[in-house]
N, C-alpha and C positions, 0 to 999 in steps of 0.2 A: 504494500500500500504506500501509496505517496501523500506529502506534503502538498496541500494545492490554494494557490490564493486566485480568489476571483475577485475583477476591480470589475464595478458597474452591478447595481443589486437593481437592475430594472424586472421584468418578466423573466425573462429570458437567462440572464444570469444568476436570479438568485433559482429558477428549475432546474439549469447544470450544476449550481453547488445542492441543492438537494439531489439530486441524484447520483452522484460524485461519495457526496455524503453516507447515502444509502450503502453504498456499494464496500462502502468502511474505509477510506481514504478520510485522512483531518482535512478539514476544506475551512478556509478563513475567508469573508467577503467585507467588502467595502465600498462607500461608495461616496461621491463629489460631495452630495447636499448632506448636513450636516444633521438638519432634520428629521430628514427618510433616515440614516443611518443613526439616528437616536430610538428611531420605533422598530429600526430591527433587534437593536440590542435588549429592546423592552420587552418588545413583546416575541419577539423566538420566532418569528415570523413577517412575512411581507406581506402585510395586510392591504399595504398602498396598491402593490403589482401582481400578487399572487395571492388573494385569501385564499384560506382555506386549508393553505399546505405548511403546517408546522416543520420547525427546525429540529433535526436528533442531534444527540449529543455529539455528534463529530462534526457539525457544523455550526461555526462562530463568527458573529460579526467582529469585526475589529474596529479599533478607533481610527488608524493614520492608514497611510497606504506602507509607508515604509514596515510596520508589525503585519501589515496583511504581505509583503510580498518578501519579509524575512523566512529564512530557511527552505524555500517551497521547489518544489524540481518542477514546477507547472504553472505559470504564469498566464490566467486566462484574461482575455479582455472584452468585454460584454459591455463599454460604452458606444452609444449609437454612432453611426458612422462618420460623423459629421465630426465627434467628440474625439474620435481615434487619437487624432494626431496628438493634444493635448493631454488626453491620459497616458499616451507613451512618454511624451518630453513630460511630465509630472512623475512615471515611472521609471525612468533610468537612471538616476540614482540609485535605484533600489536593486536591479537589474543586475544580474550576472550572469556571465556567457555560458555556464554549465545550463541554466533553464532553459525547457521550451518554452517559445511562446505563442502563445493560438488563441488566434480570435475567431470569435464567433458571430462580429455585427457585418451585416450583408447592405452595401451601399459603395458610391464614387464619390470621392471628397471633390464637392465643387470649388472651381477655380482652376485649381490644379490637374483636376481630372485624372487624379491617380488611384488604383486598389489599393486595398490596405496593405497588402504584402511590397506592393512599391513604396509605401510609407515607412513600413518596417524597414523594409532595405535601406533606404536613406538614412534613419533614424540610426537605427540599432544594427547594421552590418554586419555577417557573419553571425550572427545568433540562428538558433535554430526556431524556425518560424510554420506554424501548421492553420491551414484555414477550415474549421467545422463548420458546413452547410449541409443543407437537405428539410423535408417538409416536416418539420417539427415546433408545434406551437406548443411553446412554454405550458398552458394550462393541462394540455395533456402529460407531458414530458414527468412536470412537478408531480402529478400522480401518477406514474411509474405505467403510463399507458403505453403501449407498444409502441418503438418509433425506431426509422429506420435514418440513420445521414451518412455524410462522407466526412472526410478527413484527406484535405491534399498537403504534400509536403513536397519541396523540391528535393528532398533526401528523402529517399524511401522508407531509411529505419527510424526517423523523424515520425513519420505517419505510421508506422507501425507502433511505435510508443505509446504515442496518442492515441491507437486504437485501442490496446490494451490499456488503457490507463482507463477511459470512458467504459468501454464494452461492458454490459451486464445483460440479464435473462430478461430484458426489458427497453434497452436501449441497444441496437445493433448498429455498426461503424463499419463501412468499407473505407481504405485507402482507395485514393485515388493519388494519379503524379502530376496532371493538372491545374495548378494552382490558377489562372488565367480564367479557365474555363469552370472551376468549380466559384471564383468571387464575380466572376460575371452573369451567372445563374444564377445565384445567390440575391446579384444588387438587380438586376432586368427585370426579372420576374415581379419584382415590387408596383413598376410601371404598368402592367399590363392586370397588373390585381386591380391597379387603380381603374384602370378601361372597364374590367369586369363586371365592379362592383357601378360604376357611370352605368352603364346597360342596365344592369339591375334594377337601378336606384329610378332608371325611364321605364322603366315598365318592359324591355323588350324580353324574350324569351330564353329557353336552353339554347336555342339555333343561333341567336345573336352571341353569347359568351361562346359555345365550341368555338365559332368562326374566329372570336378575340383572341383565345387560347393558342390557338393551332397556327393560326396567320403570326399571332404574339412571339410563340417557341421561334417560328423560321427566321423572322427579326434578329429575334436575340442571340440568334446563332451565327446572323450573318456578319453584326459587329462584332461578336466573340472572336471569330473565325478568323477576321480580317486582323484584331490586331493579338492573334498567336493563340487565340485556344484553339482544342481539339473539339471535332463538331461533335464527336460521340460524345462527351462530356454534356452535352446539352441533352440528350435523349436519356440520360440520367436521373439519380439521386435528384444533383443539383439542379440540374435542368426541369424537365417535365414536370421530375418528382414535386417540387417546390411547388413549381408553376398552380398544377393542380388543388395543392392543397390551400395557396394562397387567393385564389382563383373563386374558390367555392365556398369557406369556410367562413363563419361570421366571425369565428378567434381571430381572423387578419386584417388586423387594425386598419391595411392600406385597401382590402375592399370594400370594412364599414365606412372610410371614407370616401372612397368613390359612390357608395351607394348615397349617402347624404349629398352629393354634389349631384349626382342624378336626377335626386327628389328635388333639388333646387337651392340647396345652401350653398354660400359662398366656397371658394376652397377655405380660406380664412375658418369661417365657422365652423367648417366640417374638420380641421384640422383640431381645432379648439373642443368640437364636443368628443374626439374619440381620445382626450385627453391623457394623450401620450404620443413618442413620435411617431411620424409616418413617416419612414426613409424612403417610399416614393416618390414623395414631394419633392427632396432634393436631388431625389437618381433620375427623376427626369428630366431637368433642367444639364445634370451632368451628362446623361446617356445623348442627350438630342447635341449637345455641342461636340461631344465624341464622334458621333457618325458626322457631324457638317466637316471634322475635320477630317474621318477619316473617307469622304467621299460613301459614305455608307446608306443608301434608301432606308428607314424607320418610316415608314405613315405612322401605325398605332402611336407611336410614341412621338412624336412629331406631333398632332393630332391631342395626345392628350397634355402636352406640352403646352398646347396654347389653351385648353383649356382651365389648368388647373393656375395660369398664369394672365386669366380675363381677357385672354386674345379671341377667345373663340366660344361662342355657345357651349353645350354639349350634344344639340341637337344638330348645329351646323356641322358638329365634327364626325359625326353617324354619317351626315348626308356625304361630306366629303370621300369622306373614306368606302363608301359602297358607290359612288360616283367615278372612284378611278378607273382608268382607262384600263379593258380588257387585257389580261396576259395569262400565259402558262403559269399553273402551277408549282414549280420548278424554277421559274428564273427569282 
């Protein structure tokens, strides 16, 4: 069993240190707001992001980051994508080259338009670095509900570690060697939850979201694709698999949002009622600048770009998009 510190006690991070936990590894979390991290310590539980799922005795809130990321061979990071960069330069200090580090937030830091793992690189060089995606919503996760993700590493036994570190009779982990292709499925799929949950939120049908989905996948693959993932990675865990779950499920904060912009809320207010992030919002603004530079066709995303950004109806962005000009399916 290993030492393991999680930084970022949102959903999502404090359901891999409970399960982490579970599995009888010491797990220590932490996180930015001082607040939320006063009612973990109170109450043994994330009431804010997770009720319902108590803390056991092998997992502890810590006060600083420095006690959460002393002695740990597992350095996880669960701040939303936006926050990455800042909870790493906040964490190097603490930081030593024998730990892995693996995040687990799926987004494209706008501006820069880099994955996390190009972030890590630049920050933290030569550390060994592991990206965990796949269609796993914290609410299920936290209770020990069947789930299935990946694990990419540019070092194979990197990603095997981390397999074995995570893996229980509850939680299933494939390696994968495409780190490109697995944080690109991860951050796309968010954009195309948001189109989903727009449909929805209009009233249209199964036929309308398949069509989102499936037209969505070939998108996400074509940017993938272009700048150096593997297209199989996308017919994956990370890929479909996400897509799917994100797609359909009311647990995915980024289609309760598109569904409130459907029904007619601002993005603004629809962002503000699902009262927590929606890393669609900002992976599309990053994904649509991505493809302009890299000569890349996105409609969906293109498309929902302007809407979630007041450039566009939702209803002008349906018309547009079943408006384009006939082609194969294939090109």
């Amino acid at each position: 069993m290993d030492t393991i510190g999680v930084v970022g006690a949102g959903s999502w991070g404090t359901a891999l240190a409970v399960t982490l936990a579970g599995k009888g590894h010491e797990v220590k979390i932490w996180d930015v707001d001082d607040g939320h991290l006063r009612e973990l310590i109170e109450n043994k539980e994330n009431k804010r992001y997770l009720p319902g799922v108590p803390f056991n005795e092998k997992l502890t809130p810590t006060g600083t980051l420095e006690e959460t990321l002393e002695g740990v061979g597992v350095a996880i990071f669960s701040a939303p994508a936006q926050r990455f960069r800042s909870a790493l330069l906040n964490a190097m200090p603490f930081l030593r080259e024998n730990m892995v580090v693996v995040n687990v937030a799926k987004g494209i830091e706008q501006k820069t338009l880099k994955r996390m793992s190009e972030i890590a690189s630049e920050l933290i060089p030569g550390f060994s670095y592991a990206v965990l995606s796949g269609p796993s919503h914290a609410e299920e996760v936290g209770r020990f509900m069947p789930t299935t993700v990946a694990v990419a590493s540019a070092d194979v036994k990197v990603a095997e570690y981390v397999q074995d570190v995570f893996m229980t009779d509850r939680f299933r982990v494939y390696t994968n060697h495409d780190v490109a292709g697995v944080e690109f499925g991860g951050s796309l799929k968010n954009i195309i939850a948001l189109g989903a949950g727009i449909s929805d939120g209009m009233g249209y049908g199964d036929n309308a979201k398949a069509a989102m989905m499936t037209r969505g996948i070939a998108e996400m693959a074509r940017l993938g694709v272009k700048l150096g993932a593997d297209r199989r990675t996308f017919s994956g865990l990370t890929g479909i698999g996400d897509l799917i779950v994100t797609c359909t499920s009311m647990h995915s904060r980024n289609r309760r949002c598109g569904v409130m912009i459907g029904e007619g809320a601002s993005p603004e207010e629809a962002v503000k009622r699902v009262g927590m992030v929606v890393e669609g919002m900002f992976t599309t603004e990053a994904a649509y600048e991505l493809a302009e530079e890299a000569g890349v066709e996105m409609p969906i995303t293109e498309s929902i770009y302007g809407v979630v950004n007041g450039k566009t109806l939702a209803r002008d962005a349906v018309d547009s998009l079943m408006g384009r000009n006939r082609k194969h399916e294939s090109e």
